[in-house]
PQR file of N, CA, C, O and H, with PARSE charges and radii, in Angstrom:
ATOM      1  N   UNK A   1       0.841  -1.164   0.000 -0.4000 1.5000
ATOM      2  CA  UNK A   1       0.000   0.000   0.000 -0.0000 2.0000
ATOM      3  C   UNK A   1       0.897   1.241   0.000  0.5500 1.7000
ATOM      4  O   UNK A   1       1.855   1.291   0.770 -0.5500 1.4000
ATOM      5  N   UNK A   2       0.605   2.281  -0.871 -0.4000 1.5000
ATOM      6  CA  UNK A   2       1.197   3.661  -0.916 -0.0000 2.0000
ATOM      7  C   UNK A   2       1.002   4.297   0.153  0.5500 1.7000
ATOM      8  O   UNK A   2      -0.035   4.170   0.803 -0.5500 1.4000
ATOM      9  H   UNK A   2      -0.174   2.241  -1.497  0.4000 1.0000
ATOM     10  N   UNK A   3       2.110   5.185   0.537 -0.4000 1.5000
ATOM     11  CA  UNK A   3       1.859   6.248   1.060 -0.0000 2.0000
ATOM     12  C   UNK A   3       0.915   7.090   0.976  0.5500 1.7000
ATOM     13  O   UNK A   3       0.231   7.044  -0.047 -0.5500 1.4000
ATOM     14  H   UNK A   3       2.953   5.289   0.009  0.4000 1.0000
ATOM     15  N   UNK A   4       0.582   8.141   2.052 -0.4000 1.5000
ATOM     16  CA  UNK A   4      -0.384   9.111   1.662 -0.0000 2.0000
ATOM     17  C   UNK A   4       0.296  10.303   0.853  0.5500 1.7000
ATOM     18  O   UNK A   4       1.075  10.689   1.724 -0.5500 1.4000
ATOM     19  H   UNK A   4       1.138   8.179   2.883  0.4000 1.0000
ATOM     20  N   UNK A   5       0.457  10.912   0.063 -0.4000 1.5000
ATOM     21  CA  UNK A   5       0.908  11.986  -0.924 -0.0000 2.0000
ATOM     22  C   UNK A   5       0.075  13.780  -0.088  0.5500 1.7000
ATOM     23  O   UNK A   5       0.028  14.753  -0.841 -0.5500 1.4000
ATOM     24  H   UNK A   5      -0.176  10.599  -0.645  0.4000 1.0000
ATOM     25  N   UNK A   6      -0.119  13.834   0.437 -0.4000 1.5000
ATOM     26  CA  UNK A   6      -1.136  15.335   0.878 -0.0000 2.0000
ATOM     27  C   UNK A   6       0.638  16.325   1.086  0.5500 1.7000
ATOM     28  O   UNK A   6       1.530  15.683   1.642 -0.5500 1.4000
ATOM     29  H   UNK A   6      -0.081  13.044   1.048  0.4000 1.0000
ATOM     30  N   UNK A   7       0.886  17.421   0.735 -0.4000 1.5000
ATOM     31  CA  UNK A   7       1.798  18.108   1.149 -0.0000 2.0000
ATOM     32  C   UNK A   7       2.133  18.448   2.573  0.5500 1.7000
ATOM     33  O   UNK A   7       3.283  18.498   3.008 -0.5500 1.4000
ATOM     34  H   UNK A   7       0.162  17.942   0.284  0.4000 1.0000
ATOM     35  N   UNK A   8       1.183  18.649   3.178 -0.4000 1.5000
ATOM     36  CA  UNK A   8       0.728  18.836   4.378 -0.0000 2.0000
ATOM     37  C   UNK A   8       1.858  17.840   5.545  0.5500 1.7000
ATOM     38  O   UNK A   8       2.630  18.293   6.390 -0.5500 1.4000
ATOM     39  H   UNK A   8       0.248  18.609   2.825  0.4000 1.0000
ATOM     40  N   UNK A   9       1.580  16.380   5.187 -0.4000 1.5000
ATOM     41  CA  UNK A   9       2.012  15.017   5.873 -0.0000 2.0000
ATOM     42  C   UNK A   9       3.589  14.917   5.768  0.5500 1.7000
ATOM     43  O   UNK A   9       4.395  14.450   6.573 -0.5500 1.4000
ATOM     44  H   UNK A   9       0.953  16.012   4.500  0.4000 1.0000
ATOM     45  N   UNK A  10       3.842  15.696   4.110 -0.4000 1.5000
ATOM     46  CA  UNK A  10       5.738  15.745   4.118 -0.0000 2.0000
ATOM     47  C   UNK A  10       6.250  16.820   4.139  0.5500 1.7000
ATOM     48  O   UNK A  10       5.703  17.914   3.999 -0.5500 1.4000
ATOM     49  H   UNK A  10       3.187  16.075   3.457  0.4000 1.0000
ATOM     50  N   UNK A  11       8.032  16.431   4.427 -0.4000 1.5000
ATOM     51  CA  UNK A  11       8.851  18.237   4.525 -0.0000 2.0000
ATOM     52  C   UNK A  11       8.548  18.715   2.785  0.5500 1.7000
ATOM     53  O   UNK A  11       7.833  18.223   1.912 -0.5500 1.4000
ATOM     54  H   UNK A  11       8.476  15.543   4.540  0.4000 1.0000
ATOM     55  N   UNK A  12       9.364  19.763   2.812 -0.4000 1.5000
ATOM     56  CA  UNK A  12       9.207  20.562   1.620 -0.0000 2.0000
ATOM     57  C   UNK A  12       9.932  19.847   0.412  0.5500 1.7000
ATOM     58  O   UNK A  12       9.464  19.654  -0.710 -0.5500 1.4000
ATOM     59  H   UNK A  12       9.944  20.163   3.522  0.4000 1.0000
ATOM     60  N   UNK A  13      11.122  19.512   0.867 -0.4000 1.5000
ATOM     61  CA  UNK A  13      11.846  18.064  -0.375 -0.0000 2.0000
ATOM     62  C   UNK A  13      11.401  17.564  -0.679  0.5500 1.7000
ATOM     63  O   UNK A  13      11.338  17.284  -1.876 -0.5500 1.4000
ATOM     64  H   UNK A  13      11.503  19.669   1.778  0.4000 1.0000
ATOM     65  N   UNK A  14      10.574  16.951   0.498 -0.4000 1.5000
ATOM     66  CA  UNK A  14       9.593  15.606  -0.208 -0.0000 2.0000
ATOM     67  C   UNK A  14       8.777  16.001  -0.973  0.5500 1.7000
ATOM     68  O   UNK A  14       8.591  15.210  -1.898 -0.5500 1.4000
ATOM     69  H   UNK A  14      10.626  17.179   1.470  0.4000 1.0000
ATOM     70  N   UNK A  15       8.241  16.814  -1.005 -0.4000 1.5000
ATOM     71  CA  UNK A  15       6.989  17.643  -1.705 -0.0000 2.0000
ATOM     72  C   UNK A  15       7.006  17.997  -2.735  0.5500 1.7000
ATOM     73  O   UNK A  15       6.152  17.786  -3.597 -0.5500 1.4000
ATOM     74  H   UNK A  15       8.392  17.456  -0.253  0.4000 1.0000
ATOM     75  N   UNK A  16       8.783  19.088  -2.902 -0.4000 1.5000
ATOM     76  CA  UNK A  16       8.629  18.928  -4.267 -0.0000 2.0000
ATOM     77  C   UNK A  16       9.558  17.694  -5.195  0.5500 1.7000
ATOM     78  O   UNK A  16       9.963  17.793  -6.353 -0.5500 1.4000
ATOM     79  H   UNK A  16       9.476  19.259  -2.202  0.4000 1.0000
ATOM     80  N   UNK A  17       9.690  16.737  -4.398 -0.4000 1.5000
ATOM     81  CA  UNK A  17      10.248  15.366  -5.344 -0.0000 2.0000
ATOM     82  C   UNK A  17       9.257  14.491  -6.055  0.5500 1.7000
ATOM     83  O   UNK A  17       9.269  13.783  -7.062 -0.5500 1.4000
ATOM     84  H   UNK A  17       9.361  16.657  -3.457  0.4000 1.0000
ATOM     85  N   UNK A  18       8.217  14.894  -4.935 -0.4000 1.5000
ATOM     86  CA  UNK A  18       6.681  14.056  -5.272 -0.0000 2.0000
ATOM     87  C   UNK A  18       6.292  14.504  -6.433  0.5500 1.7000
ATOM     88  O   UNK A  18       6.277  13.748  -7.404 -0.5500 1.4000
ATOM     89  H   UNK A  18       8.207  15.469  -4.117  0.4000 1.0000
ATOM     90  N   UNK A  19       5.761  16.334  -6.562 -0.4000 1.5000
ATOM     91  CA  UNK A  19       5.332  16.993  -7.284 -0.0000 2.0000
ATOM     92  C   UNK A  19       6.009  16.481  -9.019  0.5500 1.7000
ATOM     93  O   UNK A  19       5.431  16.172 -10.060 -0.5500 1.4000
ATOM     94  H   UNK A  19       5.773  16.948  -5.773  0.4000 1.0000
ATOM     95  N   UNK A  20       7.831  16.622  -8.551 -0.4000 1.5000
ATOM     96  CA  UNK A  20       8.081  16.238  -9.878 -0.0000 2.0000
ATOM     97  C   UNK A  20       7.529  15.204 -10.498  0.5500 1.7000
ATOM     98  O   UNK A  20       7.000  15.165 -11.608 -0.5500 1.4000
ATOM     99  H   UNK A  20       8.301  16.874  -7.704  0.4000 1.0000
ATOM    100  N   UNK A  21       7.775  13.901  -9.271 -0.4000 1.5000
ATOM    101  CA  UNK A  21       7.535  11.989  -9.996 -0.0000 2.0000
ATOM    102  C   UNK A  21       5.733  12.613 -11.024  0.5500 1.7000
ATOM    103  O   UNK A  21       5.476  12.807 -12.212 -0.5500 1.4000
ATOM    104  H   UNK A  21       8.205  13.933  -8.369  0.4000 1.0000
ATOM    105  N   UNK A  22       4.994  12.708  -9.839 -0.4000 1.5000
ATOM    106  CA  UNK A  22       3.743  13.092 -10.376 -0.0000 2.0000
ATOM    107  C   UNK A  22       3.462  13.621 -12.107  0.5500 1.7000
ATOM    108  O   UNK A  22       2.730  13.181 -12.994 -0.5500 1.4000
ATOM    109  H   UNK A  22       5.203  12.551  -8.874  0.4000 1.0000
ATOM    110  N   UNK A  23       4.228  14.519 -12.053 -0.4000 1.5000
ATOM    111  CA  UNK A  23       4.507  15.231 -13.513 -0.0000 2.0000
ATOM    112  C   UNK A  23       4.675  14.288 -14.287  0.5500 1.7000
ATOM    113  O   UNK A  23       3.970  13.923 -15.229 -0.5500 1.4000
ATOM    114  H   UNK A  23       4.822  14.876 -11.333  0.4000 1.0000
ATOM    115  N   UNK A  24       6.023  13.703 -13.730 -0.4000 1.5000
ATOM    116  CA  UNK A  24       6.942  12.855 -14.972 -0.0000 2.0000
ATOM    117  C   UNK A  24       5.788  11.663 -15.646  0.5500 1.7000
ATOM    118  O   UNK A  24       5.775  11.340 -16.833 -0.5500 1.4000
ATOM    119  H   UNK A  24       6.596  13.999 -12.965  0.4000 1.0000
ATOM    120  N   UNK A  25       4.820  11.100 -14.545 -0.4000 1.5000
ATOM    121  CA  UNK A  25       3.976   9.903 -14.954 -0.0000 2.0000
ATOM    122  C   UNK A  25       2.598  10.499 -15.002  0.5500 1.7000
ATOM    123  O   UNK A  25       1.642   9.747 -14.814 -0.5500 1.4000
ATOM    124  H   UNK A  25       4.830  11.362 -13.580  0.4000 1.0000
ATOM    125  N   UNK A  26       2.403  11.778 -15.235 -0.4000 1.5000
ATOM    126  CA  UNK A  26       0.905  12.376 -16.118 -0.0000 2.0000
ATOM    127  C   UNK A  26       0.182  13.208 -15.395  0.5500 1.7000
ATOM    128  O   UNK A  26      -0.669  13.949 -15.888 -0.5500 1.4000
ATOM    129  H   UNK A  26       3.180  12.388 -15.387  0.4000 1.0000
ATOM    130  N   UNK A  27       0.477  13.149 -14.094 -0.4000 1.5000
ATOM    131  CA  UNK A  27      -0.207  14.083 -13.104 -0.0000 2.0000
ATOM    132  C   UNK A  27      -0.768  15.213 -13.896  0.5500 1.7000
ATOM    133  O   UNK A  27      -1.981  15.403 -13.818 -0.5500 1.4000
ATOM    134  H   UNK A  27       1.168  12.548 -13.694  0.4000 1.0000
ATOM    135  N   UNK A  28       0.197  16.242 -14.896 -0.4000 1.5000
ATOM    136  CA  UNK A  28      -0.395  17.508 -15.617 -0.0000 2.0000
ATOM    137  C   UNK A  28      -1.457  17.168 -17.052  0.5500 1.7000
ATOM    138  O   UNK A  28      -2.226  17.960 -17.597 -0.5500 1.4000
ATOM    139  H   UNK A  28       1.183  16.087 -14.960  0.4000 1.0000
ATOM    140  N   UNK A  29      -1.255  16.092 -17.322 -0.4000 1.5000
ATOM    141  CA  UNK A  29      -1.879  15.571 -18.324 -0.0000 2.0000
ATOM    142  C   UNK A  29      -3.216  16.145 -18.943  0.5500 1.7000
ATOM    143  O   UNK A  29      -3.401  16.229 -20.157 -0.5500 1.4000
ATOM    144  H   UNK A  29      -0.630  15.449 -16.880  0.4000 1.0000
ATOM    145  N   UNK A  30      -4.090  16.517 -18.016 -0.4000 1.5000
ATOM    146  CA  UNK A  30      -5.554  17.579 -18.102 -0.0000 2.0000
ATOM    147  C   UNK A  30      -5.172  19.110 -18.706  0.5500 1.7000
ATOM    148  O   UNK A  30      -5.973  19.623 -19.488 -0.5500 1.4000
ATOM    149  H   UNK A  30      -3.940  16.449 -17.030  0.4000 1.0000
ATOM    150  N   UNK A  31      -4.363  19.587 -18.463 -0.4000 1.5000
ATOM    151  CA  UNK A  31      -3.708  20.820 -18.241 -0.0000 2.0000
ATOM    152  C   UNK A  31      -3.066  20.298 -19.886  0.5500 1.7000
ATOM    153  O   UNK A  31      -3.626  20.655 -20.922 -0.5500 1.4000
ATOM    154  H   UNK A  31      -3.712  19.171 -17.828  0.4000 1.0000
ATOM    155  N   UNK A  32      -2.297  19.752 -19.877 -0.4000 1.5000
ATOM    156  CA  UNK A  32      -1.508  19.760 -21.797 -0.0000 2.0000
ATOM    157  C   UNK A  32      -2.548  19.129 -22.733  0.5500 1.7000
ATOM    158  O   UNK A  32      -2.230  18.984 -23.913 -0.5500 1.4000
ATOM    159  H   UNK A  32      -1.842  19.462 -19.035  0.4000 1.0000
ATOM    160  N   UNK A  33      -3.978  18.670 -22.240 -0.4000 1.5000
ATOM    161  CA  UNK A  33      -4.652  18.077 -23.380 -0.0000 2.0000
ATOM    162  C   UNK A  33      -5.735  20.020 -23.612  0.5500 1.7000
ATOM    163  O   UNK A  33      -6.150  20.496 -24.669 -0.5500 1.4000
ATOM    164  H   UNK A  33      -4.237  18.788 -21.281  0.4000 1.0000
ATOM    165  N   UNK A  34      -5.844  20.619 -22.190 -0.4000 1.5000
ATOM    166  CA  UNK A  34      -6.716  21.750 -22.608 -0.0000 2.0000
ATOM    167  C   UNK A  34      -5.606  22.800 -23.352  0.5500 1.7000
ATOM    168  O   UNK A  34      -5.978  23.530 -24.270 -0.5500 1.4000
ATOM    169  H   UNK A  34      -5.507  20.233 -21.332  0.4000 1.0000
ATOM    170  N   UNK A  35      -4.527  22.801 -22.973 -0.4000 1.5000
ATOM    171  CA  UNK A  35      -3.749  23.367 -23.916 -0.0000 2.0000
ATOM    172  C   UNK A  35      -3.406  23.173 -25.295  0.5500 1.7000
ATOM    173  O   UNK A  35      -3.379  24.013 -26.194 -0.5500 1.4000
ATOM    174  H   UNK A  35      -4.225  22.208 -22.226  0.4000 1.0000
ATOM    175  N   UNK A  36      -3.152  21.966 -25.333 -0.4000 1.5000
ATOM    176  CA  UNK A  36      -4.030  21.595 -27.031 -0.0000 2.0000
ATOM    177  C   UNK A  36      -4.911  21.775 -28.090  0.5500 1.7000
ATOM    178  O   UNK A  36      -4.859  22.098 -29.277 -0.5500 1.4000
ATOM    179  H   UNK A  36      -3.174  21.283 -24.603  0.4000 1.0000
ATOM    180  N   UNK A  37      -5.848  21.413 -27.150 -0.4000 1.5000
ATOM    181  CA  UNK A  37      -7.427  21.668 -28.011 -0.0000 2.0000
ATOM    182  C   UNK A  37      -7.206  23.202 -28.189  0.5500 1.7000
ATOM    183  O   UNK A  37      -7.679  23.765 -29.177 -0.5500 1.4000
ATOM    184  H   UNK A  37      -5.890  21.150 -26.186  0.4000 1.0000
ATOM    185  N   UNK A  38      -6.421  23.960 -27.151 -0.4000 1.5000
ATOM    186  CA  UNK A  38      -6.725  26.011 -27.519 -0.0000 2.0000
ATOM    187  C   UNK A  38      -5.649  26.174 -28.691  0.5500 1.7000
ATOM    188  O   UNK A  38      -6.005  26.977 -29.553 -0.5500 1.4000
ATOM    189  H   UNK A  38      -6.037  23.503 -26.349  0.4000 1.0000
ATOM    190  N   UNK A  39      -4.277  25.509 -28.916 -0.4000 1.5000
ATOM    191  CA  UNK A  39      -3.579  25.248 -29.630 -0.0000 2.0000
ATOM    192  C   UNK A  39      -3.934  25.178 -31.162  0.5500 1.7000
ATOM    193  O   UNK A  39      -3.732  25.892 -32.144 -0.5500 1.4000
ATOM    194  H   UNK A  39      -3.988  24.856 -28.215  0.4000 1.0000
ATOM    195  N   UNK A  40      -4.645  23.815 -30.868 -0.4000 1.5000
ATOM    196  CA  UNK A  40      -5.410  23.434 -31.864 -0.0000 2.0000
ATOM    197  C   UNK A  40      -6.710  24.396 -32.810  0.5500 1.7000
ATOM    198  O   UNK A  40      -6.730  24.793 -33.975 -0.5500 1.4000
ATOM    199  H   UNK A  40      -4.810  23.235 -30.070  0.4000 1.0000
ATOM    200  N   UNK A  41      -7.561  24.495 -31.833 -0.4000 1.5000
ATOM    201  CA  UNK A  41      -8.174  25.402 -32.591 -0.0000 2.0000
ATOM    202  C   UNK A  41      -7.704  26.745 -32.787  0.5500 1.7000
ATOM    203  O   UNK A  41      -8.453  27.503 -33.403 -0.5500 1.4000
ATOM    204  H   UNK A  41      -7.545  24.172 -30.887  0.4000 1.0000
ATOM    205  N   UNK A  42      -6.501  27.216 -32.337 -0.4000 1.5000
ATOM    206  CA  UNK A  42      -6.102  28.398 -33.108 -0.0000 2.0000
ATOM    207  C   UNK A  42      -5.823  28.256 -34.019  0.5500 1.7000
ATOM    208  O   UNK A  42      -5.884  29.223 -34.778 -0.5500 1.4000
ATOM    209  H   UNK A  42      -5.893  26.600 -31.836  0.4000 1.0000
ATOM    210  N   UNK A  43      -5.202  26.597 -34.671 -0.4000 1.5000
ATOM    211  CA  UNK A  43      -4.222  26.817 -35.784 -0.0000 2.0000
ATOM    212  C   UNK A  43      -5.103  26.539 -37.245  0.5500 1.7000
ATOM    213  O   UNK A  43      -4.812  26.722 -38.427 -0.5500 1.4000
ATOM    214  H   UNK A  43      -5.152  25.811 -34.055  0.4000 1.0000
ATOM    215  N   UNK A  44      -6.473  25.943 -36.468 -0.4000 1.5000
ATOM    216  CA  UNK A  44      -7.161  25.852 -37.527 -0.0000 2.0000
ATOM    217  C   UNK A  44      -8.059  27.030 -38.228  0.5500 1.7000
ATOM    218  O   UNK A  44      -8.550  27.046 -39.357 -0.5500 1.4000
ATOM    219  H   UNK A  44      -6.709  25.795 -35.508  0.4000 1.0000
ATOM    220  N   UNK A  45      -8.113  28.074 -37.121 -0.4000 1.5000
ATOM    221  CA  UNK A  45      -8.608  29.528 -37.204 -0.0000 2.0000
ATOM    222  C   UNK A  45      -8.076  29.891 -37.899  0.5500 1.7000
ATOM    223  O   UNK A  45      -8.662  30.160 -38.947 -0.5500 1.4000
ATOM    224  H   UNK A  45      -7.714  28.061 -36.205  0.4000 1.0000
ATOM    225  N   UNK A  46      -6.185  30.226 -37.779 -0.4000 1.5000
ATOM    226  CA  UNK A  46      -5.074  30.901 -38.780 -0.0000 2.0000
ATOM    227  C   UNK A  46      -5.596  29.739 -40.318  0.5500 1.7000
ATOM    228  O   UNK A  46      -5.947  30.385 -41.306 -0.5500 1.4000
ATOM    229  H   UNK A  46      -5.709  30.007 -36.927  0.4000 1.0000
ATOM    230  N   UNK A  47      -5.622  28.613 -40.427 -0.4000 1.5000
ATOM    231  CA  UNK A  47      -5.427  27.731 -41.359 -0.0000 2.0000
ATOM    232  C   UNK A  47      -6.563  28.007 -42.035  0.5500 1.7000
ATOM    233  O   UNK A  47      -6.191  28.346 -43.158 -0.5500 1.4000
ATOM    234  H   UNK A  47      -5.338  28.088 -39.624  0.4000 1.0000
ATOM    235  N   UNK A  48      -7.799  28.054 -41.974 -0.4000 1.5000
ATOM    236  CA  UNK A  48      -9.326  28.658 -42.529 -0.0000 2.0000
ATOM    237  C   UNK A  48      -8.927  30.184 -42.866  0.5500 1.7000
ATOM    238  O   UNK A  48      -8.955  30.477 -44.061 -0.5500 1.4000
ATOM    239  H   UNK A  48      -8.101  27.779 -41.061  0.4000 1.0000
ATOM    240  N   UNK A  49      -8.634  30.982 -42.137 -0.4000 1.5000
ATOM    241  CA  UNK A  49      -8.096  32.392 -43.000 -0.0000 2.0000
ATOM    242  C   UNK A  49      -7.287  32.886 -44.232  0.5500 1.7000
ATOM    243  O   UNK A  49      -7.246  33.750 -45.109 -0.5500 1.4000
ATOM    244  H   UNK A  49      -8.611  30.743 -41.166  0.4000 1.0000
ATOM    245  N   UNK A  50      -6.352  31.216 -43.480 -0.4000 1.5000
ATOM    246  CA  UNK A  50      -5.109  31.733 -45.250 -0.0000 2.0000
ATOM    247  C   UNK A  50      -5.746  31.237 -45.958  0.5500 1.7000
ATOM    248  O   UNK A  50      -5.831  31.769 -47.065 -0.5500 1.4000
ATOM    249  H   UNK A  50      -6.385  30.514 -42.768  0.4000 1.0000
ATOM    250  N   UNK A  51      -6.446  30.100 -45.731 -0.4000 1.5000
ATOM    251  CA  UNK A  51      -7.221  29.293 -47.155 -0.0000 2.0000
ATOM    252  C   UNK A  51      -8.124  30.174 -48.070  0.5500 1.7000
ATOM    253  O   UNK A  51      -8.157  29.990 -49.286 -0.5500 1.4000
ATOM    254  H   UNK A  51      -6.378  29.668 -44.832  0.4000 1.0000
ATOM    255  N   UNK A  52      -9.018  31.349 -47.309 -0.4000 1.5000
ATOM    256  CA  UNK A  52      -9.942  31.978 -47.545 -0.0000 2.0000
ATOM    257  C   UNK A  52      -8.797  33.102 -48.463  0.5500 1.7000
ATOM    258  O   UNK A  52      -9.184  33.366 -49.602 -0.5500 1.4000
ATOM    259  H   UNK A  52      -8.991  31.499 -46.320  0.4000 1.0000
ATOM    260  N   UNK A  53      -7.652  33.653 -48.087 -0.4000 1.5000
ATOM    261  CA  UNK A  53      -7.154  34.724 -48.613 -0.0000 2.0000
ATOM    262  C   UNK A  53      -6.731  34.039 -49.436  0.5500 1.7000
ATOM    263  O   UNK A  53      -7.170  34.427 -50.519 -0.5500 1.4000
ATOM    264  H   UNK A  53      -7.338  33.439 -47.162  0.4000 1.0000
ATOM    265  N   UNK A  54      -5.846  32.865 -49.586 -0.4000 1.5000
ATOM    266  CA  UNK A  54      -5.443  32.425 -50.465 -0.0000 2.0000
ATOM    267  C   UNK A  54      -6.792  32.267 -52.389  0.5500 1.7000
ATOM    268  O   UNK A  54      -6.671  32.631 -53.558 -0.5500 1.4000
ATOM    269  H   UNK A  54      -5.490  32.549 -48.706  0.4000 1.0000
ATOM    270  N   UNK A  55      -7.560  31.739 -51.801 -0.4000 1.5000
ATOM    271  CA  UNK A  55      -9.002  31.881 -52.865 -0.0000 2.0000
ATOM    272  C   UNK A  55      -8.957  33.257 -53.162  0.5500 1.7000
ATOM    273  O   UNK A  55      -9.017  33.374 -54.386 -0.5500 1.4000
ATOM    274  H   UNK A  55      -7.659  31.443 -50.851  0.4000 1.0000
ATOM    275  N   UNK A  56      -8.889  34.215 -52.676 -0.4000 1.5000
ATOM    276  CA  UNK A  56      -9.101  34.980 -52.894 -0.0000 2.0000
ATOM    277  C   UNK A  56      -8.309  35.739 -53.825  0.5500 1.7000
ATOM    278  O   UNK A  56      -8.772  36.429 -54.732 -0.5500 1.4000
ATOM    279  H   UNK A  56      -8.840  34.120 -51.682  0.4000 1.0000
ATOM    280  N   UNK A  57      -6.846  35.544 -53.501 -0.4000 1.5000
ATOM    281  CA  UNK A  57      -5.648  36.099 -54.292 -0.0000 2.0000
ATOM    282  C   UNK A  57      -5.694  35.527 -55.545  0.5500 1.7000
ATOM    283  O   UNK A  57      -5.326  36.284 -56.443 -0.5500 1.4000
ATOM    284  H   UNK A  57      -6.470  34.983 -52.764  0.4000 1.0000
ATOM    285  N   UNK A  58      -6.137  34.085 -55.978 -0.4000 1.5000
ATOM    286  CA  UNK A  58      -5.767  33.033 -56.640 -0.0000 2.0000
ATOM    287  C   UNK A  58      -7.011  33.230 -57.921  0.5500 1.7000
ATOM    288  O   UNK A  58      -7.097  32.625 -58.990 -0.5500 1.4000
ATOM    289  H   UNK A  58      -6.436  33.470 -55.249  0.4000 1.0000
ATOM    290  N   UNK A  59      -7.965  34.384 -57.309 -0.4000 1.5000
ATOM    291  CA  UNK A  59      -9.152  34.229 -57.992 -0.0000 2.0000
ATOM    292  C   UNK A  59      -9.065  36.080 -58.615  0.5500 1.7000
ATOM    293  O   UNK A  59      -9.865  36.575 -59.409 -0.5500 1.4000
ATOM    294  H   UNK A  59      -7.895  34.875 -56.441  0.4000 1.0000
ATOM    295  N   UNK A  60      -7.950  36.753 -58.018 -0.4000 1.5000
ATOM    296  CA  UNK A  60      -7.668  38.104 -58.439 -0.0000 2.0000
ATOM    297  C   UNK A  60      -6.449  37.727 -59.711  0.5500 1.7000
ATOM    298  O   UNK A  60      -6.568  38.146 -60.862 -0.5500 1.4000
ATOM    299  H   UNK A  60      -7.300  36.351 -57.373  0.4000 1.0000
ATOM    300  N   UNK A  61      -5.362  36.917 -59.269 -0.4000 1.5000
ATOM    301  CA  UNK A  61      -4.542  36.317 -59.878 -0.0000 2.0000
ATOM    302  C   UNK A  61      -4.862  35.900 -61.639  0.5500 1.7000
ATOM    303  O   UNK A  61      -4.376  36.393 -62.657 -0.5500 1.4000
ATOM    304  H   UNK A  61      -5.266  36.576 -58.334  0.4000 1.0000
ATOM    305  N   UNK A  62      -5.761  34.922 -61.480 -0.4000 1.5000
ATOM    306  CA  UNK A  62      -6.401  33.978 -62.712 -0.0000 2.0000
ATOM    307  C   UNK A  62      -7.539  34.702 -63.179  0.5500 1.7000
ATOM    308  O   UNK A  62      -7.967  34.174 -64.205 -0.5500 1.4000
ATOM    309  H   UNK A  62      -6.156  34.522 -60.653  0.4000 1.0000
ATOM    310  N   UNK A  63      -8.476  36.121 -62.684 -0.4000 1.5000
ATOM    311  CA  UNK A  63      -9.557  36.190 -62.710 -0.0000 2.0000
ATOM    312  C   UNK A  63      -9.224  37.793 -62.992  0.5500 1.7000
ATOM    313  O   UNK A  63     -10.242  38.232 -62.458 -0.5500 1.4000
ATOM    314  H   UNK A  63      -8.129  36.549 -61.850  0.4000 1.0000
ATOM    315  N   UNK A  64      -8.477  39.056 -63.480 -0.4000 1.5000
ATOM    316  CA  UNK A  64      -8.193  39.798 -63.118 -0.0000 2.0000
ATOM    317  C   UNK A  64      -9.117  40.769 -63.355  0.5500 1.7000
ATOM    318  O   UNK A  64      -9.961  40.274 -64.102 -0.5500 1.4000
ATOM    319  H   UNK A  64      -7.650  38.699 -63.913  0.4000 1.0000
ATOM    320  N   UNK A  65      -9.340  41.689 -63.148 -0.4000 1.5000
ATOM    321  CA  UNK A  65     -10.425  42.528 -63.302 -0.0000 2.0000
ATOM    322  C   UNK A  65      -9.889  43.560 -64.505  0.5500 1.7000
ATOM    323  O   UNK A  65      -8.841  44.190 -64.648 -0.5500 1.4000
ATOM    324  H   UNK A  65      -8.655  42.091 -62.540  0.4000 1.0000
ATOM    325  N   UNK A  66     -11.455  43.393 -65.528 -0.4000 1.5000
ATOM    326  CA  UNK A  66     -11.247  43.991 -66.394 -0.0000 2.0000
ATOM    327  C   UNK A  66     -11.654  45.866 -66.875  0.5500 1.7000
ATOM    328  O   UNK A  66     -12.793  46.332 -66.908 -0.5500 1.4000
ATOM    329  H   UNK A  66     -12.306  42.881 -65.412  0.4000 1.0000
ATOM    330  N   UNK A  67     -10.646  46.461 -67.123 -0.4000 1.5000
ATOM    331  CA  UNK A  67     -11.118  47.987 -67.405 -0.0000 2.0000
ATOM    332  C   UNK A  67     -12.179  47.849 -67.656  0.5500 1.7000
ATOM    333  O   UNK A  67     -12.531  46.787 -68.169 -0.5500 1.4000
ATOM    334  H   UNK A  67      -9.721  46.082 -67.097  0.4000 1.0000
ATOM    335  N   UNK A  68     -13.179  48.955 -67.370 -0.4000 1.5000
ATOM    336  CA  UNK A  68     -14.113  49.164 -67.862 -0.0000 2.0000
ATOM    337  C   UNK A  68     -14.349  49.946 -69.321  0.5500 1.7000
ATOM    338  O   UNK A  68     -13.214  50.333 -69.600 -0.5500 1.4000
ATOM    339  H   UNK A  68     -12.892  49.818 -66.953  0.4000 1.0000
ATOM    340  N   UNK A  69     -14.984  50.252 -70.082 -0.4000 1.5000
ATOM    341  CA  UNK A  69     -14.880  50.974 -71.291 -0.0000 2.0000
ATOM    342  C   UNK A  69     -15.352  51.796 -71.076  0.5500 1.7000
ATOM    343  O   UNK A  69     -16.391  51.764 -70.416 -0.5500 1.4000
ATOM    344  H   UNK A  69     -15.906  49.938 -69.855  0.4000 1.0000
ATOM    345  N   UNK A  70     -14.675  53.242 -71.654 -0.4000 1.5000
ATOM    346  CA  UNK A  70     -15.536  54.210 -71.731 -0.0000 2.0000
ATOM    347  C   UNK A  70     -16.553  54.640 -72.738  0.5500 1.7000
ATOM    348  O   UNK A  70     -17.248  55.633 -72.528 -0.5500 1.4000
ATOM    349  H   UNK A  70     -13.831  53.268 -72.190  0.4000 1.0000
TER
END
């Protein structure tokens, strides 16, 4: 059976040796998956914008606008 882990129960070494092990085997794991998903959907925000400018350039490019006549 494990120890009890509460900060409270150990000195300050222990506490933060624990804190690290914790880390190392996923303890933050909640914390880097919500950092992700905000990650994530930024890059698909930037990635939907260039796509949109890109159409857009590509359609000034191939499509150019013609003088009008007088």
């Amino acid at each position: 059976m494990h120890p009890d882990l509460s900060p409270h129960l150990h000195t300050e070494e222990c506490n933060i040796l624990t804190n690290f092990i914790l880390k190392l085997f996923g303890h933050c794991n909640d914390l880097d998956e919500e950092i992700r998903k905000y990650l994530k959907n930024e890059y698909l925000e930037k990635r939907t914008k260039s796509k949109e400018h890109g159409n857009v350039m590509q359609k000034r490019h191939f499509n150019p606008a013609k003088e009008t006549e007088k």
